[in-house]
C-alpha positions in Angstrom: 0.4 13.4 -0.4 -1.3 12.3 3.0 -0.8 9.2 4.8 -3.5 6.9 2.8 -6.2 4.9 4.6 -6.2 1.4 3.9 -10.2 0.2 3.3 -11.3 -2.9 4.6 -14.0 -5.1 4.3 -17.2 -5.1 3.8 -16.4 -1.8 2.4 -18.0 -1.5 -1.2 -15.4 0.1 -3.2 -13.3 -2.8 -2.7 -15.7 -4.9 -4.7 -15.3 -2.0 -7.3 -13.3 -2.5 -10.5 -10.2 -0.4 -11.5 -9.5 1.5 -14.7 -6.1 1.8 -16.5 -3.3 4.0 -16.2 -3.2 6.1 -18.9 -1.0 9.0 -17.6 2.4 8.2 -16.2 3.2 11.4 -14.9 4.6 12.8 -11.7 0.9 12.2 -9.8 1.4 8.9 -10.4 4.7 8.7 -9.2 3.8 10.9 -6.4 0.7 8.0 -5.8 2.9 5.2 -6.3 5.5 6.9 -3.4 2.4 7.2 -1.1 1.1 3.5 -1.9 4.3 2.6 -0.9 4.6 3.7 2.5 0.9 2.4 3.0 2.5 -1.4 2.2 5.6 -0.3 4.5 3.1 1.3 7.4 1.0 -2.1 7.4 1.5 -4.7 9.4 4.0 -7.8 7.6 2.1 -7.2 4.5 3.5 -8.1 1.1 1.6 -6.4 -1.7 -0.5 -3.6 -1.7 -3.0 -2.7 -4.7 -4.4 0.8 -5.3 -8.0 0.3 -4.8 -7.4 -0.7 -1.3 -6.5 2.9 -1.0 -9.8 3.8 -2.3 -7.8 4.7 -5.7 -9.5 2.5 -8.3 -6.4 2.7 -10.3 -4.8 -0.5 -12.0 -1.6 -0.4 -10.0 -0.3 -2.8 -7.5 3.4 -3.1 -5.5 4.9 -6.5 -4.4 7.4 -6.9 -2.2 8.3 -10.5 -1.0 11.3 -9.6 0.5 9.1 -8.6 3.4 7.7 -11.9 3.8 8.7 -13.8 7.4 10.6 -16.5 5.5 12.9 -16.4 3.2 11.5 -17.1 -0.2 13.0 -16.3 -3.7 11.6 -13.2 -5.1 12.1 -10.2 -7.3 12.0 -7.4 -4.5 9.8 -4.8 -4.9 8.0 -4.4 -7.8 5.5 -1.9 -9.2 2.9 -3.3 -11.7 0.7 -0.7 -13.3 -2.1 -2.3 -15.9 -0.9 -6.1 -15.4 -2.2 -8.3 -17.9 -1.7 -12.5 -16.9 -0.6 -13.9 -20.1 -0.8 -17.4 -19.2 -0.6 -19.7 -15.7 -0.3 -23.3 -15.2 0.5 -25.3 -12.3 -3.0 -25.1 -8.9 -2.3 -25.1 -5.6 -3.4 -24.2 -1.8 -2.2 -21.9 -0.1 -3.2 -19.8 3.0 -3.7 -16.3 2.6 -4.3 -12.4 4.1 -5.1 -9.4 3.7 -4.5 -6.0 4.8 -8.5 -5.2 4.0 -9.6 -7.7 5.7 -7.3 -8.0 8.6 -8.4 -10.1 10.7 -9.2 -13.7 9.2 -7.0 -15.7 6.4 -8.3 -18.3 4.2 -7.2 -20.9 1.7 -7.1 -20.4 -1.6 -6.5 -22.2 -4.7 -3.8 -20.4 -6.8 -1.9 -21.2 -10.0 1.6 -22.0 -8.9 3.5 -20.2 -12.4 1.7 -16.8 -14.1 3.8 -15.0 -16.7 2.4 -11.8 -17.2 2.8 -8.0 -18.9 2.9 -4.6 -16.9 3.9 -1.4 -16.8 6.1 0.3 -14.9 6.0 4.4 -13.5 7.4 5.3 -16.6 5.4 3.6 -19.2 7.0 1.0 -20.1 5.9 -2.4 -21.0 7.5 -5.4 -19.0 7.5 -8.9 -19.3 7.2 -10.8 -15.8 7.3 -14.6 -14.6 6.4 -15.6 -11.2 6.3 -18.4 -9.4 5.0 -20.0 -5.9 4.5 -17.8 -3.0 5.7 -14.8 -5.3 2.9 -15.8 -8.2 0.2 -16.1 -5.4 0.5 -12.3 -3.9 0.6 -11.1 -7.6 -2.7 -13.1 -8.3 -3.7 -12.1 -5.2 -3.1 -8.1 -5.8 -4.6 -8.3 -9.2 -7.8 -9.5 -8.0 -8.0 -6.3 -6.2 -8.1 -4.3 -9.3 -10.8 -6.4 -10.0 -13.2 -5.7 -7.1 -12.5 -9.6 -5.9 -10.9 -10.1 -2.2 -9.9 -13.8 -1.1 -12.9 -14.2 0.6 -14.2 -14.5 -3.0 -12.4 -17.0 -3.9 -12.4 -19.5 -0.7 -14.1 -22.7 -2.0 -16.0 -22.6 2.1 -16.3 -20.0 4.3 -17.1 -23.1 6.4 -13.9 -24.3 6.3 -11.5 -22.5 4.4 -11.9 -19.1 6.4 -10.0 -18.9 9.6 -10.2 -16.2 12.4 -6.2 -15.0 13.0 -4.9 -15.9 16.5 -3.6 -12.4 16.7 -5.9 -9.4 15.9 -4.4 -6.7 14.3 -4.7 -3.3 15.8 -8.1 -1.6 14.6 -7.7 1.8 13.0 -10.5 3.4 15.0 
């Protein structure tokens, strides 16, 4: 599979909603190797979700072992049709975005989620995150459903903020 391109805003089919996986067969695998190397060919980031890729696909990979500090965390982790069971627990925090890669924002998160995915093969997995590890998993699932952060800042006035760094532009 070729290099994929990562989308980024204002580009509609991010705003699009993703369908379930309901064949877990060697494309997908092949998919999920190729959504992979996108996370690994971006710049710091720590999650990646299919329709970023322009695959409108319920699948999304977490890895917070690449984050810049140390935090506890699972490793990488491939989530195919996650389902939040429950959450409790809001807070604050700052994040980005590969899609839109040159601003982050603050956004208000729930601090525990529990949730049920799938993995490559199928089967079903029970999952519970917590601080910076439940906030990229919230954050990756809103991908699958057509919501960036920028939805979900409570003002672009004050909660969006222009990085100090621009990222290099694809063109």
């Amino acid at each position: 599979m070729a290099n994929l391109e990562i989308l980024t805003y204002p580009d509609e089919r991010l705003g699009r909603v993703s369908e379930r996986v309901e064949r877990f067969d060697e494309a997908l695998r092949t998919f999920i190797v190729a959504l992979s190397q996108a996370l690994d060919a971006g710049p710091g980031g720590v999650g990646i979700a299919a329709p970023q890729t322009g695959q409108l696909q319920r699948i999304v990979i977490i890895d917070c072992s690449r984050a810049r500090k140390p935090i506890p965390n699972k490793g990488r982790l491939v989530l195919i049709n996650p389902e939040l069971t429950a959450w409790k627990g809001m807070e604050v925090g700052r994040e980005g975005c590969l899609s839109v890669p040159n601003y982050t924002g603050n956004v208000i998160r729930a601090t525990e989620i529990t949730l049920q995915a799938q993995d490559e093969c199928g089967a079903l997995h029970d999952y519970c995150f917590q601080g910076y590890e439940a906030r990229v998993v919230q954050h990756e699932i809103d991908h699958l459903d057509g919501l960036l952060f920028l939805d979900r800042l409570v003002s672009r006035r004050v909660d969006l903020f222009q990085r100090k760094t621009f990222l290099p532009s694809k063109e």
